[in-house]
N, C-alpha and C positions, 0 to 999 in steps of 0.2 A: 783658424776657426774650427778645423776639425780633428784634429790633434786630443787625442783622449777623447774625443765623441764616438755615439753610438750612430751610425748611417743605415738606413732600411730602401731598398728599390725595389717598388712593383716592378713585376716585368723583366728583372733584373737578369734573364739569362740571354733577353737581345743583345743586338747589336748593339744598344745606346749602355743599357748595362754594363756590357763588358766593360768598354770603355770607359766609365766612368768609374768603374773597379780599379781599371789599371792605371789610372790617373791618380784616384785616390789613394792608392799604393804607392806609387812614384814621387807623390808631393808630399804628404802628409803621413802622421802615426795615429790612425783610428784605434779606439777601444775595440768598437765591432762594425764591422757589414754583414750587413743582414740582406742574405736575399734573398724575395718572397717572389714564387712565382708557382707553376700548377705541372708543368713538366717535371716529373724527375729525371727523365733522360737525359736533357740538357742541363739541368743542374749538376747530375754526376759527370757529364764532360765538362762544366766548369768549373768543376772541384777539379778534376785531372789537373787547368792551369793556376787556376787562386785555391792555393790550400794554405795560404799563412793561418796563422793563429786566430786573428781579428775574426777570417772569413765565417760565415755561419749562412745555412742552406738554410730555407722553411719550407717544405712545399705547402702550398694554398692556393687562393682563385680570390680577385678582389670582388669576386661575387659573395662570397662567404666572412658575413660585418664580425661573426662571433671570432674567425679566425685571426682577420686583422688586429682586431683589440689584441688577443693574443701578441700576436707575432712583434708590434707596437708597443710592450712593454718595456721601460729603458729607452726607447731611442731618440734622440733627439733633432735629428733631421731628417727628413722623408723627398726622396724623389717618383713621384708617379708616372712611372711610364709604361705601364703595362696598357695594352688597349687592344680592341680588334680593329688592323688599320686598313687592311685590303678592300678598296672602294667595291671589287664586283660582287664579295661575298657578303659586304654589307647591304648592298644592295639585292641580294637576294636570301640572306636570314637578318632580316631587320629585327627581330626581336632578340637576337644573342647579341647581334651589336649596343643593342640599346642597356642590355643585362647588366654588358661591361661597361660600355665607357661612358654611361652614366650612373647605374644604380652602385658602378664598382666605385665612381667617383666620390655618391654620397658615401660609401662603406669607410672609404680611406679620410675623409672630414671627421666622419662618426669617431673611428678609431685614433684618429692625430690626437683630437679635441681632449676624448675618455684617457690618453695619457698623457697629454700635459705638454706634447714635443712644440720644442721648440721656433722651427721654420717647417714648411710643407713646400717643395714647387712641384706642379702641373707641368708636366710638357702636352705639347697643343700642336697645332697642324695650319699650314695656309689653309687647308680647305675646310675651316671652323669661319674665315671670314666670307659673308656673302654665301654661306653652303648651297651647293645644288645636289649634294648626293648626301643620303646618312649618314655615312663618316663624318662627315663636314659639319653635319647637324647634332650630331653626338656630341662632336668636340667641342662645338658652341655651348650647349650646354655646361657641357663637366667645365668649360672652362668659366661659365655667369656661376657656377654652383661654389667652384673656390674662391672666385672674387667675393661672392657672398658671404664665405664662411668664416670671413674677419670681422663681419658685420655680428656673427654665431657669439663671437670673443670679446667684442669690445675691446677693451684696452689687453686685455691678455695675452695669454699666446693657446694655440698654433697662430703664427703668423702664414700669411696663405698668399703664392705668387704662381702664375704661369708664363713659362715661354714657349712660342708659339714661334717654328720657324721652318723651312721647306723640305726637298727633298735630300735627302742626306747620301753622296757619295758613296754608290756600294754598298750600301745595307742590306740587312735581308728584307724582299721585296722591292729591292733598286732596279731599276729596267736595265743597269750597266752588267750584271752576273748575268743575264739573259740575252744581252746581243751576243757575250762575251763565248757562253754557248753553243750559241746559235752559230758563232765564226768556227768555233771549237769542231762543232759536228758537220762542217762543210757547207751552212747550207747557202742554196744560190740566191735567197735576198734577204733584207732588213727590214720586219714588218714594222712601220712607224704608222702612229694611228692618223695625225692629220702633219702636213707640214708646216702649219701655221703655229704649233703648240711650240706655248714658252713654258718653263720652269726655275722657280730658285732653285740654286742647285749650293750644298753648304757639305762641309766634311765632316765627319764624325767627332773627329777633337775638337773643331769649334764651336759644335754642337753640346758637349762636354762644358766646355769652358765658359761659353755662356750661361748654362746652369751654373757652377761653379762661384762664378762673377755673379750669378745672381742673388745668390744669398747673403752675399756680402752690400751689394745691393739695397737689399727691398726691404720697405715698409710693411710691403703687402696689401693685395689688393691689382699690382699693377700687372700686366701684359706686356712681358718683353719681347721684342722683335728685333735681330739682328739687322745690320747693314749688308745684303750677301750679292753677289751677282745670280744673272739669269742666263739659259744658256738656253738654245732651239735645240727642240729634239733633232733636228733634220743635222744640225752639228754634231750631236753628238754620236748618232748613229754613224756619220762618216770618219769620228776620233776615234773610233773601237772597229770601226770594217770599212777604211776608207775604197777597199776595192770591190766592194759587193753592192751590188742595186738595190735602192729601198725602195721598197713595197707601202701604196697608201692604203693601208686597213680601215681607217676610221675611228673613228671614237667608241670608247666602252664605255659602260653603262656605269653612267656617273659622272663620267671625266668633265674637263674645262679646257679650254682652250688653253686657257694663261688663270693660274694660280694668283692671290689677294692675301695677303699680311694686314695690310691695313686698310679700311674700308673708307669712302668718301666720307661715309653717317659717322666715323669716328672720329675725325679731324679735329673735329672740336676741342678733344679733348686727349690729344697726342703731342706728347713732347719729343726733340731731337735730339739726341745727344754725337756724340763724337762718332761713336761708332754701331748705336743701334737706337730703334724707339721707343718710348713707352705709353700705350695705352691706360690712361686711368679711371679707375671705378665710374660707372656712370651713376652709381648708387652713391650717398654719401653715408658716409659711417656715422656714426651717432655717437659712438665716446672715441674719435679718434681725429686729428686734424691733421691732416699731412702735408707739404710742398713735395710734389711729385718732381717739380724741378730741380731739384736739389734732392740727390739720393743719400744713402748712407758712404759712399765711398767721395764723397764732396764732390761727385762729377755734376757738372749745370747740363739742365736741356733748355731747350726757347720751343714755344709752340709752333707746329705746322702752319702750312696758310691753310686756307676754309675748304681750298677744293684739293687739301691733295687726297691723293691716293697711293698706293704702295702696291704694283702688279708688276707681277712677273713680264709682262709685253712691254711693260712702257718704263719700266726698269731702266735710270741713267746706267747703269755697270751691266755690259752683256761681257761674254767670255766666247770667242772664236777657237776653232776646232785647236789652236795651237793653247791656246790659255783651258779649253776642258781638260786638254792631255795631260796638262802640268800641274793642274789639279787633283786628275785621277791618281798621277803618278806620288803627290803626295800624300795621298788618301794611304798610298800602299796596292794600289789596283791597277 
């Protein structure tokens, strides 16, 4: 599918960026990747590692709709991952969070739409379902704004998908580089906020790879949520410094006890598949008719029952301090 295509990432000098550069390299002969993000800093240290021919920097802000069109000329696939994701900073500049990861949402619709690209996907956050903090509320948004914006198309294209999936193994802002630290500089405990907190806990490549699967995937419209396990902070805290005392800090401002993929209210209208879920439009599209149960790659889903739900607490798959390690370990951390 992507083999002589033009590929563009917001956000593209993160974590999820990289990775998905260097997949896209590994698997495939792109025409271009285009990375669009608002750092040159990191941009010129990702030039340092991807300098093939394909690669191409843009600096921009998904704040700024006149630069997307730009940058969006030729390309035929769009991953969105630029966002403001840190729950305490969103909580306390609500208005730049809202700037990005909703007005930059509609910016990146505007700009798909004005050149003709072919797929769009959204990456999304557990803390978009049920939000109790802005992050969470943002994401809800940007993520009704690109289900909607197949409704924008009718039969056309952009086609427009989100996956929405949890905490990613060692990324930048992973609470794992911070205990890891914190062991690093001696110190005598492991602040853990409450010990009752759960988390999806997912790796950066199959975070990758479910975008990837996704495009291949979707109709558009749909909300994909992986199959992931969950892990207790209180384990993980003792897989990274099983010798030091934790420390109950408390919760920050925003937090949740146990993270939500999929919500009660949306059951209705959630299919299973083998190895993840999909949330479908709760809008109906007007020139489009789709079986969500049946994707483009022929894999079947069957509907949920009426009461499930999809939390990190009640989660059948946990991971015990021996199954984090061996996850960490193949994250690379």
């Amino acid at each position: 599918m992507f083999d002589g295509q033009t590929i563009l990432i917001t956000g593209g000098t993160g974590s999820f960026g990289k990775k998905y550069t260097e997949t896209l390299l590994q698997r495939y002969k792109p025409r271009k990747i285009i990375i669009y993000s608002r750092d040159e800093l990191k941009q010129f240290e990702m030039q340092q590692v991807f300098d093939e021919p394909c690669m191409r920097y843009f600096i921009g802000d998904v704040r700024d709709r006149d630069r997307m069109v730009q940058a969006m000329n030729g390309v035929d696939f769009v991953i969105h991952a630029a966002a403001m994701k840190q729950v305490p900073a969103a909580e306390y500049n609500p208005t730049e969070c809202i700037r990005t990861n909703i007005n930059g949402a509609e910016n990146v619709i505007h700009a798909a739409i004005k050149n003709d690209v072919r797929k769009v996907i959204a990456l999304s956050t557990d803390k978009a379902a049920a939000p109790i903090n802005l992050y969470g509320a943002t994401k809800l948004a940007s993520d009704k704004l690109f289900v909607a914006a197949n409704n924008m198309v009718g039969s056309g294209q952009p086609r427009f998908s989100v996956v929405r999936y949890g905490n990613v193994v060692g990324s930048r802002g992973s609470v794992v580089p911070f205990f890891k630290k914190l062991v690093a500089d001696g110190a005598a405990e492991i602040p853990v906020t409450d010990d009752r907190m759960t988390r999806f806990w997912i790796t950066l490549q199959d975070g990758v790879d479910l975008v990837l699967k996704g495009f291949y995937r979707m109709y558009g419209g749909e909300i994909y949520v992986p199959k992931i396990p969950s892990i207790r902070i209180t384990d993980l805290a003792t897989a990274i410094a099983p010798d030091i005392p934790q420390k109950i800090v408390g919760i920050r401002p925003g937090e949740k006890l146990h993270e939500m993929m999929v919500t009660r209210d949306d059951a209705y209208r959630t299919f299973e598949f083998s190895d993840h879920y999909v949330i479908t439009p709760s809008i109906r599209f007007t020139d489009q008719t789709v079986d969500y149960a049946h994707n483009l790659l022929a894999e079947k889903g069957v509907p949920v029952d009426a009461e499930f739900c999809y939390e990190s607490g009640t989660n059948k798959d946990f991971l015990d301090v021996e199954g984090i390690l061996t996850m960490n370990k193949e994250a690379g951390i």
